[in-house]
KOLNU-501689 format. One record per residue (C-alpha): residue number from 1; residue in one letter; x, y, z. Coordinates in pm, 1 decimal. Example, Ala and Ser with C-alpha at 12.3 -4.5 7.8 and 13.67 -1.06 7.14 Angstrom:
BEGIN
+-----+----+----------+----------+----------+
:   i : aa :       px :       py :       pz :
+-----+----+----------+----------+----------+
:   1 :  A :   1230.0 :   -450.0 :    780.0 :
:   2 :  S :   1367.0 :   -106.0 :    714.0 :
+-----+----+----------+----------+----------+
//
This chain:
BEGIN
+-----+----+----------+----------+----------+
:   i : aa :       px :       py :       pz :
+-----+----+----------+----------+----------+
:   1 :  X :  10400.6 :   5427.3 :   8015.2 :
:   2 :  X :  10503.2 :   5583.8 :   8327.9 :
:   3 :  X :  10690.0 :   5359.1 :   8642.2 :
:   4 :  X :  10371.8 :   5290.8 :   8772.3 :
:   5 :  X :  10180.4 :   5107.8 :   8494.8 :
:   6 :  X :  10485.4 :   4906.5 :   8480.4 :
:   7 :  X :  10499.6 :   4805.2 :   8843.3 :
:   8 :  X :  10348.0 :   4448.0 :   8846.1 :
:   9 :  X :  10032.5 :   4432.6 :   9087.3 :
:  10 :  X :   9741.5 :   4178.9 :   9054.6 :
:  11 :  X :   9488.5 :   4492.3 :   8934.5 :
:  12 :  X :   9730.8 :   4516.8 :   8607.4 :
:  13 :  X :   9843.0 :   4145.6 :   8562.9 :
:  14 :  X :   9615.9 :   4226.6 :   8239.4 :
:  15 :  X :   9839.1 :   4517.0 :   8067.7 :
:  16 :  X :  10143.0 :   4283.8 :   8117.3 :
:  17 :  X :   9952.6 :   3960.1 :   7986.7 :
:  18 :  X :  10048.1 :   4085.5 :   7615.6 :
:  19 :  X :  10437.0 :   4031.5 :   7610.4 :
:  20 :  X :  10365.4 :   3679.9 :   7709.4 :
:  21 :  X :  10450.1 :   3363.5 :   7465.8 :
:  22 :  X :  10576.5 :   3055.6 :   7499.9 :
:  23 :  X :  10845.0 :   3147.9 :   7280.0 :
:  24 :  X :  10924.8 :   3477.6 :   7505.1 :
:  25 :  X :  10900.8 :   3306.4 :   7803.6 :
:  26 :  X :  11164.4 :   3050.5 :   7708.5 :
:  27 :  X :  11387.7 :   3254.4 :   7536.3 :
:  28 :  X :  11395.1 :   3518.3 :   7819.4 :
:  29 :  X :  11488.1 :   3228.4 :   8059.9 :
:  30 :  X :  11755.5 :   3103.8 :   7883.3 :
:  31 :  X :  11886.3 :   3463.2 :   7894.4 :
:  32 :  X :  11901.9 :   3560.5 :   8225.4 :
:  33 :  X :  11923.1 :   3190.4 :   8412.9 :
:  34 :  X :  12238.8 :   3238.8 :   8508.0 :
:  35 :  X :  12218.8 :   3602.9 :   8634.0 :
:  36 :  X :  11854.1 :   3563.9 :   8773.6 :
:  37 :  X :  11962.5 :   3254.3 :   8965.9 :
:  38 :  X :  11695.1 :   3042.7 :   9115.9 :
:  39 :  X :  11525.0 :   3265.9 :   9299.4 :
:  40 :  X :  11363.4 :   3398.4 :   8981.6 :
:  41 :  X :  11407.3 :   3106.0 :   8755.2 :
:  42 :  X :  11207.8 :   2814.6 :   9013.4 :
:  43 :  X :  10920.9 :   3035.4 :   9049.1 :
:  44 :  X :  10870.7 :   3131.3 :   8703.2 :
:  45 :  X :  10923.1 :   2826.4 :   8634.4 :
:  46 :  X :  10621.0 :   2668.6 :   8849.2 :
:  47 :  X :  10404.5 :   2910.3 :   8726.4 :
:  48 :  X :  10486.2 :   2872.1 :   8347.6 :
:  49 :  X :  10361.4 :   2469.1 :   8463.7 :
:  50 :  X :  10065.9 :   2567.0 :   8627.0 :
:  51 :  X :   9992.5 :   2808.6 :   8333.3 :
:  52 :  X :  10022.5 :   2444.7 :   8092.3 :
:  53 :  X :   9782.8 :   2268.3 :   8330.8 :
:  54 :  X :   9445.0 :   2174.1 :   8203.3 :
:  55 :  X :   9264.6 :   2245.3 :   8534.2 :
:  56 :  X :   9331.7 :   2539.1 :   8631.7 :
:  57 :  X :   9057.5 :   2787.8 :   8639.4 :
:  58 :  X :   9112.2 :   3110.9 :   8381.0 :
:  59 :  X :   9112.2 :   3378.8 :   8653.5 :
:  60 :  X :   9467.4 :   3170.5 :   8782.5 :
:  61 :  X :   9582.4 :   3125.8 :   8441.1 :
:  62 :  X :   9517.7 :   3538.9 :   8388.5 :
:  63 :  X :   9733.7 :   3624.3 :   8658.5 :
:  64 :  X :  10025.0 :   3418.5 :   8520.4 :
:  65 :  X :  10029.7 :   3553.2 :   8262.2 :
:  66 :  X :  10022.0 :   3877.7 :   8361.3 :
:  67 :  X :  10345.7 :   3782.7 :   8575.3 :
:  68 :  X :  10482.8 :   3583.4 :   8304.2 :
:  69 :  X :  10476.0 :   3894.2 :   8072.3 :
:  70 :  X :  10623.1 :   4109.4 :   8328.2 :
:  71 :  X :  10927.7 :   3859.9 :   8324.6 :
:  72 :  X :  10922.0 :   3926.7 :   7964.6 :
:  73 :  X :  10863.9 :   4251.7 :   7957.1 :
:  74 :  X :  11188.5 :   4467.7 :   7792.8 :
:  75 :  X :  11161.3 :   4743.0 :   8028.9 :
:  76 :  X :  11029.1 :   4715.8 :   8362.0 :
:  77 :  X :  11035.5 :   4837.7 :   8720.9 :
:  78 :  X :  11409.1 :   4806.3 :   8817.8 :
:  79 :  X :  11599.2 :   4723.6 :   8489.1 :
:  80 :  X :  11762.3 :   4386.2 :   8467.7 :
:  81 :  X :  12098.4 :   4472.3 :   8416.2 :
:  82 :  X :  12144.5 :   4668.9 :   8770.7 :
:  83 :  X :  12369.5 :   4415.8 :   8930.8 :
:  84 :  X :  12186.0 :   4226.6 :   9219.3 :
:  85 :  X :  11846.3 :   4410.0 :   9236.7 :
:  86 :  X :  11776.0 :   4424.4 :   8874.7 :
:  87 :  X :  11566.9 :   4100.8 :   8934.7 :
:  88 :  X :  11392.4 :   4186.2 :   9266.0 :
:  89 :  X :  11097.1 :   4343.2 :   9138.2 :
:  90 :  X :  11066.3 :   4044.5 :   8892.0 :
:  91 :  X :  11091.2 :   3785.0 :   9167.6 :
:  92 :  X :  10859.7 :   4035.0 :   9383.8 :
:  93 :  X :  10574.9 :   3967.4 :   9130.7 :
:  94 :  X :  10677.9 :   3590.8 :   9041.2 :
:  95 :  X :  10646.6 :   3543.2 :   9429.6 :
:  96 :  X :  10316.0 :   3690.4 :   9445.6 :
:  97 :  X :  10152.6 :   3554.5 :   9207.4 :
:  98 :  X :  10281.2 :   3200.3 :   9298.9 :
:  99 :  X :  10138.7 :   3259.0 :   9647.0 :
: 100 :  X :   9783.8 :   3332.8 :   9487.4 :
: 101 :  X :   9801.9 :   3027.8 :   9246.3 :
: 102 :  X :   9953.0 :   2795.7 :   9499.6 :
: 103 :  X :   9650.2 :   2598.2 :   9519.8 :
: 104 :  X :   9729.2 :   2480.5 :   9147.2 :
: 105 :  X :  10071.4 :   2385.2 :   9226.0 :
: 106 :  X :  10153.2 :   1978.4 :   9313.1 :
: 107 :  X :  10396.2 :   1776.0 :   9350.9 :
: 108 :  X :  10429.9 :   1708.1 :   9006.1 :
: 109 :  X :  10459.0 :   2073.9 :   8885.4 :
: 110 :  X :  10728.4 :   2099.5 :   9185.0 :
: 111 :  X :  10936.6 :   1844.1 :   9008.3 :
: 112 :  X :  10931.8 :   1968.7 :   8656.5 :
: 113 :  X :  11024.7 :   2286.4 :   8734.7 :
: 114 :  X :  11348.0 :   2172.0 :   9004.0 :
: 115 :  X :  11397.9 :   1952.1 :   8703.5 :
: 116 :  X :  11421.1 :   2197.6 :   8434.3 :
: 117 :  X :  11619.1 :   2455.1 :   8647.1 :
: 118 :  X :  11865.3 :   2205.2 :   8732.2 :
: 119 :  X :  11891.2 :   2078.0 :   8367.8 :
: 120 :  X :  11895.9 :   2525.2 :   8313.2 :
: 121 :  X :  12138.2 :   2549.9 :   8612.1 :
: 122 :  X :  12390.5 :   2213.8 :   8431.7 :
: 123 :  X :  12340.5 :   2030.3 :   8783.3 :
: 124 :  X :  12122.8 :   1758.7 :   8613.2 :
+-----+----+----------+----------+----------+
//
């Protein structure tokens, strides 16, 4: 896979939808909450809520997990462990996709997420 099949865009949220699972998702944020911070952690966060909602149409759901997998994903753009930017390219594509599925996203979704990254954060 060359660096630009692993680049996150909507047109390839598909090739990235298999390293999503629940299991994935939740171990990979209890990795890297602390060195993510909340500017990766909130929004993957929302969208991991949205993803669990019953009403939200298939082509939405597609596209989080396509971004949701790219979270996941061992390898990626900009490698995790390159201090300060090794998260930007996640958060790039967490971003976007939240923007596209923000129609989905309520109140309600808001406040589980703030509520599980403060509980993920230890400011409960």
């Amino acid at each position: 896979m060359n660096s630009k099949d692993k680049e996150f865009s909507v047109e390839n949220a598909e090739k990235f939808g298999k390293y999503y699972s629940e299991d994935g998702f939740w171990q990979k944020i209890k990795d890297i909450a602390s060195k993510a911070g909340s500017k990766v952690i909130l929004p993957a966060l929302v969208l991991y809520y949205v993803l669990t909602s019953r009403d939200v149409p298939i082509k939405d759901k597609g596209l989080i997990i396509g971004a949701l997998g790219y979270l996941i994903l061992p390898l990626d753009l900009i490698p995790d462990f390159i201090p300060i930017v090794g998260f930007a390219d996640d958060a790039a594509a967490l971003a976007a996709v939240v923007k596209l599925v923000s129609s989905n996203i309520d109140s309600e979704i808001e406040a589980k997420a703030r509520a599980k990254a403060n509980e993920l954060f230890g400011l409960h």
